[in-house]
N, C-alpha and C positions, 0 to 999 in steps of 0.2 A: 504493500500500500504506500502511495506516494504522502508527502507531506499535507499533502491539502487536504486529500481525503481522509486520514489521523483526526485534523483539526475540526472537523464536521463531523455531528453527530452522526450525520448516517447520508448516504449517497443513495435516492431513492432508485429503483430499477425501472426501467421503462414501463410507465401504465402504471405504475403502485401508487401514483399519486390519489389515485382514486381508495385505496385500505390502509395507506400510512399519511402521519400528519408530518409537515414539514416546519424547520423554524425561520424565523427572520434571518435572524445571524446565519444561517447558510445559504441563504439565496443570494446571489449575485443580483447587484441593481447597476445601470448605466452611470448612477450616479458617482457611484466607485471608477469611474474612468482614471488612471494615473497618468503622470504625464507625460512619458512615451508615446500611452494611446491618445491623448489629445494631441499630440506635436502628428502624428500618422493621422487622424481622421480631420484635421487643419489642412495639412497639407490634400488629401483629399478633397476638401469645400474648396483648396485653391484652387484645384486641376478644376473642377468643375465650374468654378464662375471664370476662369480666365480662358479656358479650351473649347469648356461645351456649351455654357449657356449661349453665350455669346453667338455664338456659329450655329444655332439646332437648324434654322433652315437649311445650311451644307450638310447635316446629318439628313435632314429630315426629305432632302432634296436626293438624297444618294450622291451626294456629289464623286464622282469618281477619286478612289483613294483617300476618303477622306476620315472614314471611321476606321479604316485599319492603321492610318496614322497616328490615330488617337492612342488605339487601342497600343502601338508600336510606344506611344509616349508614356502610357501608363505601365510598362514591361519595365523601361526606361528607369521609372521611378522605383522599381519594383514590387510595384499594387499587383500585376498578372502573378505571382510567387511568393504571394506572401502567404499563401497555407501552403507551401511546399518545404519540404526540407531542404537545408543545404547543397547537400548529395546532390540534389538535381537542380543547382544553382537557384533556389528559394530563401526566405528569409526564414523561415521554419516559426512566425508569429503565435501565438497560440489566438485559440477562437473565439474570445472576445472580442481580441484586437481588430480578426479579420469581421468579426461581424461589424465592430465600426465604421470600418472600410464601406461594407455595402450600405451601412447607413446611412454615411454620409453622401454616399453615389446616388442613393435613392431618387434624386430631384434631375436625375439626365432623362427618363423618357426614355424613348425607345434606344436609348446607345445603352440602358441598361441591359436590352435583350443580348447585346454583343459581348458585353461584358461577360456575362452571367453562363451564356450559354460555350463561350472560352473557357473562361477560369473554372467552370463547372463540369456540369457533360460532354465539355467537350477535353478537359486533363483528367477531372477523376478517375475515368475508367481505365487509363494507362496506369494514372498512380496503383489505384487499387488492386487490379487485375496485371498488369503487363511484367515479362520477366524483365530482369534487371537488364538486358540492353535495348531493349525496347524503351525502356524506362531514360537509359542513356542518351540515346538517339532524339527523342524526340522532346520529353521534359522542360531540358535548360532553355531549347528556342521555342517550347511554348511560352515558358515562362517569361522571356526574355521579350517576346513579340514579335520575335523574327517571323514565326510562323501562327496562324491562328488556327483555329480549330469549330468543327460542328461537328452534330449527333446525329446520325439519320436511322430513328425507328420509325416512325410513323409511317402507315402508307395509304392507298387509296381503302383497302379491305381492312386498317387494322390498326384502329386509333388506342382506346382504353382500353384491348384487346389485345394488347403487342404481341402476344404472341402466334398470333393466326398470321403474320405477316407469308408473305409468298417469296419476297426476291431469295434467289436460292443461289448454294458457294456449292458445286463439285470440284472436285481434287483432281486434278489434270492427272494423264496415266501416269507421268515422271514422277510426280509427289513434289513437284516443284513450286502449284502454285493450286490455287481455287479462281475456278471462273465463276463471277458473279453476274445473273443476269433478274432486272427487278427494277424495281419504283419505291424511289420515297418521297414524301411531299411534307409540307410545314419544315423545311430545313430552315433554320435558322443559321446565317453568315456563309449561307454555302455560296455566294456573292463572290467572295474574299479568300474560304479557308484554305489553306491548304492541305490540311490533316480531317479526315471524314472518322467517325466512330460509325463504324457499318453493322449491323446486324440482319445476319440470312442464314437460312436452314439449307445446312450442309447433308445433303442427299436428301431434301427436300423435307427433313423431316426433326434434323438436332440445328433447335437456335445457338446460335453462335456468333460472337463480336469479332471485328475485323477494325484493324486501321486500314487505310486506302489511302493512298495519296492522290492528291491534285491529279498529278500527270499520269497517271495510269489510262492507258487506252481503253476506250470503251466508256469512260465514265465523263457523262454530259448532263449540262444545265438546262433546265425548262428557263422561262421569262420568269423577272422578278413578279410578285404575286403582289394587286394592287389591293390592299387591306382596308380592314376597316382603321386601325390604328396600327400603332408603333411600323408608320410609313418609314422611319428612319434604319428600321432595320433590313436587311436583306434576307428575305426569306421565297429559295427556290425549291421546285422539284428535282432530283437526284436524280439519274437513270443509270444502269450498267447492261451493257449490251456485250457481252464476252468480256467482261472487264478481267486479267489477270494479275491477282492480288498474291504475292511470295506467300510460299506456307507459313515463313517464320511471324507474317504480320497475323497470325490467330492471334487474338486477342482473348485470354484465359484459356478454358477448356473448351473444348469441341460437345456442343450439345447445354453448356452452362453459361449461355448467354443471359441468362434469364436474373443472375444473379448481377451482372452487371450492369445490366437495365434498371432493374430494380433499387439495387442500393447506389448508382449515383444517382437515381432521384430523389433521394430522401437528403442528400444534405442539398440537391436543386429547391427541392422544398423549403428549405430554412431559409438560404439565401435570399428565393423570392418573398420571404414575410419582411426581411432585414429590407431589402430594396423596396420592400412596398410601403412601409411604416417610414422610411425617408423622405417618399414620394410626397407621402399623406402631411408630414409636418410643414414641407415646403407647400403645399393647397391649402393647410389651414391657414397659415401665414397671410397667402395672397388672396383668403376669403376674408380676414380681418381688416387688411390693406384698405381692400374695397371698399368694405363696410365703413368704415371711418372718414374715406374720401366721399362715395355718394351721399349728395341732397339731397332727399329728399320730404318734401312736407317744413322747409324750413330747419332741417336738422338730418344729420346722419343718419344711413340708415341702423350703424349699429348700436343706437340708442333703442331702438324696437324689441321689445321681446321674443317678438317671433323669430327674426335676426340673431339674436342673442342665443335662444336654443339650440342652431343650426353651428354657431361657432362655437359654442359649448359643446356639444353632442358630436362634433369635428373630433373635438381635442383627447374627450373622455375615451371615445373608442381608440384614439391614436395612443393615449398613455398606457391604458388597461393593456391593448393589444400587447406593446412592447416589455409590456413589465413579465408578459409569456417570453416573450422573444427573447430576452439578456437571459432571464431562469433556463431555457433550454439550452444557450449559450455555455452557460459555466456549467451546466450538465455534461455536456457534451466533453468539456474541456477535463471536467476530473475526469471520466470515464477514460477518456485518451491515454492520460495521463497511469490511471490503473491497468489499463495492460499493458503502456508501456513498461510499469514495473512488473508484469508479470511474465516481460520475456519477448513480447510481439515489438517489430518493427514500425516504424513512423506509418505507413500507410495501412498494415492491416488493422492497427490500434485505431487511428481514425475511421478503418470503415467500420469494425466490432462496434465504438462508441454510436456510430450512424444507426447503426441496426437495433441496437438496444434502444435508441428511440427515437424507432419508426412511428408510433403512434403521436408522439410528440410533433415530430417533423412534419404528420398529416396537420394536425391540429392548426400550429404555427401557419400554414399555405394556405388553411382555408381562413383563420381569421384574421393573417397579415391580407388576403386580395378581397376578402369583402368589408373589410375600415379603408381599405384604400376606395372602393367604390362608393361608398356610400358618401365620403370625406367630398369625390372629385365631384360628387352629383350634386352634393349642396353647397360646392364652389359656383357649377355654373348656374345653380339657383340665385347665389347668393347675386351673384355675378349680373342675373337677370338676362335682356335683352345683349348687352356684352358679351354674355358667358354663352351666347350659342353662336357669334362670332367668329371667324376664323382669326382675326386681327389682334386676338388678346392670346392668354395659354390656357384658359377655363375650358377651351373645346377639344385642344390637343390633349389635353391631360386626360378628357373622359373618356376621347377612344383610346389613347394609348392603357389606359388603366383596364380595361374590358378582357383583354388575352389572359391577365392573372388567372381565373377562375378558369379557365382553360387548359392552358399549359402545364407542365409538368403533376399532370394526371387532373382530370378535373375535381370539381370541388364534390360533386355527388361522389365519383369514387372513392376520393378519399374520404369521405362521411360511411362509407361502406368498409373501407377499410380500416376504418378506427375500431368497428366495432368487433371486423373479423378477429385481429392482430389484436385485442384486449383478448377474448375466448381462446385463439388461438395460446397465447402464454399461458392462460390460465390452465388449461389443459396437458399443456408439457410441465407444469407446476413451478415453470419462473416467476410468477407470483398468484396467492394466494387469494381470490374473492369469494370462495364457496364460505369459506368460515365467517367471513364480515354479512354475506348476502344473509349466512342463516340468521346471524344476531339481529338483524334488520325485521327479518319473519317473526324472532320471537320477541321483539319489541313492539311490535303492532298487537300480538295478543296481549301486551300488558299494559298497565293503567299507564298513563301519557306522566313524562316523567316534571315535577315540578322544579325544576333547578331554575336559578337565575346566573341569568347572565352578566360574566365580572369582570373589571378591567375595561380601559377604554379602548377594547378592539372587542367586549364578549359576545354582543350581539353579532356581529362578522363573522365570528372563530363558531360560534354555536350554527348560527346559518350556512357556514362552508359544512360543517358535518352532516347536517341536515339534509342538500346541497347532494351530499355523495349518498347518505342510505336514501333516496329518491333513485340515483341512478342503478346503487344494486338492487333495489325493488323490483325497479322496472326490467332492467335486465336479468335480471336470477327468475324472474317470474315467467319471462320470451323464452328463457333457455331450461328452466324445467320444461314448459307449454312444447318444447321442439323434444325435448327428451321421452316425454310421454305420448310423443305422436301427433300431438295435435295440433301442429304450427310447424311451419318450414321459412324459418327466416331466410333462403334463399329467394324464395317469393314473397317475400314481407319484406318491400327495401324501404315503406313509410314507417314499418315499425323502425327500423335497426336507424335510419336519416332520424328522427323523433329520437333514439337512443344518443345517436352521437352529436348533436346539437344540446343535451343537456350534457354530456362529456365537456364537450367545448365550453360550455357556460362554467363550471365546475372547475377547470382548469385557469380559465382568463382570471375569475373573480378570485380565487385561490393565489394566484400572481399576486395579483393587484394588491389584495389584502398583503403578503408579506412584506411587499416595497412597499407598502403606505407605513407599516409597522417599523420598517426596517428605516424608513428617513425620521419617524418621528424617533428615535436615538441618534440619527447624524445631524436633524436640522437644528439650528441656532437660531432660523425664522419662524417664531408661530404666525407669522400669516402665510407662509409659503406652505404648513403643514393645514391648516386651517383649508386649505385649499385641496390636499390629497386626501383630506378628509371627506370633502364634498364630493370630489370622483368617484373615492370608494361607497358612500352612501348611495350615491347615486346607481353605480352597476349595482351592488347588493339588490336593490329596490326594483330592477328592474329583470335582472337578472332572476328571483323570486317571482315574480309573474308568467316570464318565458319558459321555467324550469318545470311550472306548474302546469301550464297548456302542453307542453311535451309530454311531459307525463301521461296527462289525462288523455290526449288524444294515441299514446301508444297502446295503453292498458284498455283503451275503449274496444280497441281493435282484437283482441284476443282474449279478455277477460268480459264475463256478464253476471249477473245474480247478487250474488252474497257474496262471490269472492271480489267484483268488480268496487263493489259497497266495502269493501274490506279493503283494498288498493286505496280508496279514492278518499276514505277516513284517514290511511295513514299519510297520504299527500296532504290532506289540511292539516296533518299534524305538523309534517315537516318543511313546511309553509309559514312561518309564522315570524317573521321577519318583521321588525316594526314600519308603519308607513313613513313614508318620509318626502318632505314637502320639496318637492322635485324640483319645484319652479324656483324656491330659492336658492339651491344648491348650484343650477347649472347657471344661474343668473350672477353667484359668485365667481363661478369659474372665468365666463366670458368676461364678468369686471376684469380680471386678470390678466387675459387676452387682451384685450383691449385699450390697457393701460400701458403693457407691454409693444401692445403692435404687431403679435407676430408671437407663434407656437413659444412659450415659456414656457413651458413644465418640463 
């Protein structure tokens, strides 16, 4: 066990967040930034206001050469290698840092697609999977920017299905190379790359990863694809028409494609919560901007309440969100860090940490790109007749923000996925919900318990537990109902979506709660706490209403009679969250906003 993990009472396993309690004191908060990470995500806002913003029409234009120059400038700095190890001329950063990185990149727009889809799916699968010259070879000039990189799974038959794909690799009689012939489409930077991540079923039938290079014959571009947003990136169709790819560029095992698809999306996943909750701080910013500057009625409009809610309701989902986002962060980072004491290497230790939490990673995708949407919607509301403009950024923002909830697995899947990958651990007995579910069972048969709640977090801390025997209720309840025959959550995906939106709900407020906890011991301002106080009231409060319709409309669905009466008694139990007068809470927060100018918290 490394130093860190000693120092913390306990490192929870992926998914245990829902049977174990966590404390302040080991959660990591942004606010703990030290100053290396600030001097690295500074230099970051510089590259950004001085490279990108300035220029987004030459992105946004495709101007020839002009985002792989960028990309060439950030190698430069060393941003494309900073989760890589030395070895492979990286900076070997740990993953806080790099999450800074994409936080602060957040506000590029569609050059984040380029970014993201390089430094991401298009090195991890090398890192992860490739043998050490493979690793050699290609690595330090991805890193460096000499060369870029894309991912090509997707195809016309075989989107959130990756694996039904058709482009097929046989092995020429020499054993010298695989000819690949097939289609992929939604490639991202395949414009520019020159290194493809390829996956095709090798004798038509074992998926399997391939690098490709640029110059391989046989392999040709459709036309760039005219989108609904992130116009700035380059996103073509792939073709290989006899393409012959060297045996030695197999990428992992022959037939164990599937693992490499797989687990680099899951830290794709994280990334895209970090780039989208950057996105989001820079559109609250330029919704309160607005708000301040427009007349109207004799007075701004962010004097109006309704206004006022819209830039409140901005920020709360933006801080809640991230206060997931750093906790999965420093998660991530002991885990690394524990098998790197236990013997494993820099990249299998980052991918073991990825894996151990994949439900996390889902989690993070789906509610870093729906605060980003919601954030960019009531920009151009905020924004009005402006914000449907093409002349201002309220309009580019909202298409470019739209692809989140798409890409790297949509959001429905991953809400399917959460639920599988909970069941699934519990079952190989990496963690333990049948013993919490039952206590849940036999709390409902006993008299409702009179504790009060203590401490100025206890009403919080008593609704987070509450919070979770709701979610093993509802699910110990799906999954007896499926063990007894009578329910097949493979055709239940309103039950299992209904299950993992109250997971989601459970985890963000669970966040939130311990950085709120965790800065009232750092802060020196009570009015800056006075103010995370109001957040966290606020999601509680609401959070408590959406946990309760989840419920009820899950258990409606496979529960009726006495037992349905018996469910739905123990959800007003554990329901009981005091009300909380909403309109002043978020009317504080926007004072704050406001006063400030511009995303504070």
């Amino acid at each position: 066990m490394t130093d860190t993990l000693v120092q913390k009472s306990q490192v929870l396993k992926g998914g245990e967040f829902l049977v174990k309690s966590s404390r302040p004191e080991d959660t990591y908060v942004p606010e703990e930034i030290n100053e290396d990470q600030r001097m690295i995500y500074n230099m970051v806002r510089d590259f950004l206001n001085q490279e990108i913003l300035p220029n987004y029409n030459r992105i946004e234009k495709q101007e020839p050469g002009f985002t792989p120059s960028l990309l060439q400038k950030m190698g430069e700095l060393g941003l494309l290698s900073a989760h890589m190890p030395e070895a492979y001329g990286g900076m070997g950063l740990d993953t806080n840092t790099n999450t800074f990185i994409s936080d602060a990149l957040g506000p590029a727009g569609s050059f984040t697609v380029s970014f993201a889809a390089h430094i991401g799916i298009g090195m991890l699968p090398i890192f992860y999977f490739g043998t050490e010259d493979q690793k050699q070879k290609y690595l330090p000039r991805l890193g460096s920017g000499e060369l870029k990189a894309a991912y090509c799974l997707t195809e016309p038959g075989s989107g959130s299905d990756a694996l039904a794909a058709k482009t097929r690799a046989d092995l020429s009689p020499d054993g010298a190379h695989y000819v690949l012939n097939g289609q992929k489409m939604w490639i991202s930077n395949a414009g520019f790359a020159d290194i493809f991540i390829v996956f095709a079923q090798v004798d038509g039938d074992k998926f399997t990863g391939f690098i490709v290079e640029r110059d391989t014959p046989g392999l040709t571009l459709g036309a760039e694809e005219d989108k609904l947003g992130i116009k700035g990136s380059s996103t073509r169709q792939v073709f290989f028409e006899n393409a012959n790819v060297p045996a030695e560029n197999v990428l992992g095992e022959i037939g164990k494609g599937h693992l490499i698809a797989f687990n680099a999306l899951n830290i794709g996943r994280f990334k895209l919560c970090a780039l989208s909750l950057g996105g989001a701080k820079m559109c609250n910013t330029r919704s309160i901007q607005y708000a301040k500057e427009r007349i109207q009625f004799k007075q701004p409009i962010a004097n109006f309440g309704a206004i006022q809610f819209k830039l409140a309701e901005q920020a709360i989902k933006t801080f809640a969100s991230e206060s997931a986002l750093y906790r999965v962060s420093d998660l991530l980072e002991d885990m690394k860090n524990h098998f790197l004491s236990e013997g494993d290497d820099y990249a299998q230790a980052q991918l073991k940490a990825a894996e151990e939490y994949a439900l996390e990673c889902a989690i993070l995708k789906v509610i870093g790109s729906e605060t980003l949407d919601y954030v960019v919607d009531e920009n151009v509301q905020i924004h009005g007749g402006m914000g449907y403009s093409e002349e201002g950024t309220a309009a580019r923002a909202f298409r470019d923000a739209r692809i989140n909830r798409i890409y790297e697995g949509t959001n429905e899947i991953n809400r399917l996925l959460m639920v599988d990958m909970l069941f699934r651990r519990a079952l190989k007995g990496a963690i333990d919900i049948v013993t919490p579910a039952w206590e849940v069972q036999k709390e409902l048969a006993s008299m409702p318990s009179m504790e009060k709640a203590e401490g100025a977090y206890g009403e919080e801390e008593r609704a987070l537990r509450d919070f979770k025997k709701i979610v093993l209720m509802t699910a110990g309840a799906a999954a007896k109902m499926q063990m007894d025959g009578k329910l097949n959550l493979k055709e239940e995906q309103e039950i299992v979506m209904n299950v993992a939106d109250m997971i989601i709900e459970t985890f963000v407020a669970e966040s939130l709660l311990l950085r709120v906890q965790k800065l009232a011991g750092m802060s020196s301002k009570p009015e800056s706490q006075e103010v995370y106080d109001a957040i966290l009231r606020t999601v509680f409060h609401d959070a408590t209403g959406r946990i309760s319709k989840y419920a009820t409309d899950a258990l409606s669905s496979f529960a009726e009679g006495d037992l349905l009466r018996t469910f739905l008694m123990g959800l007003k139990r554990f329901t009981k969250y005091p009300p909380v007068n909403v309109r002043d809470t978020r009317r504080l927060v926007a004072a704050r906003l406001i006063e400030a100018g511009e995303y504070c918290l």
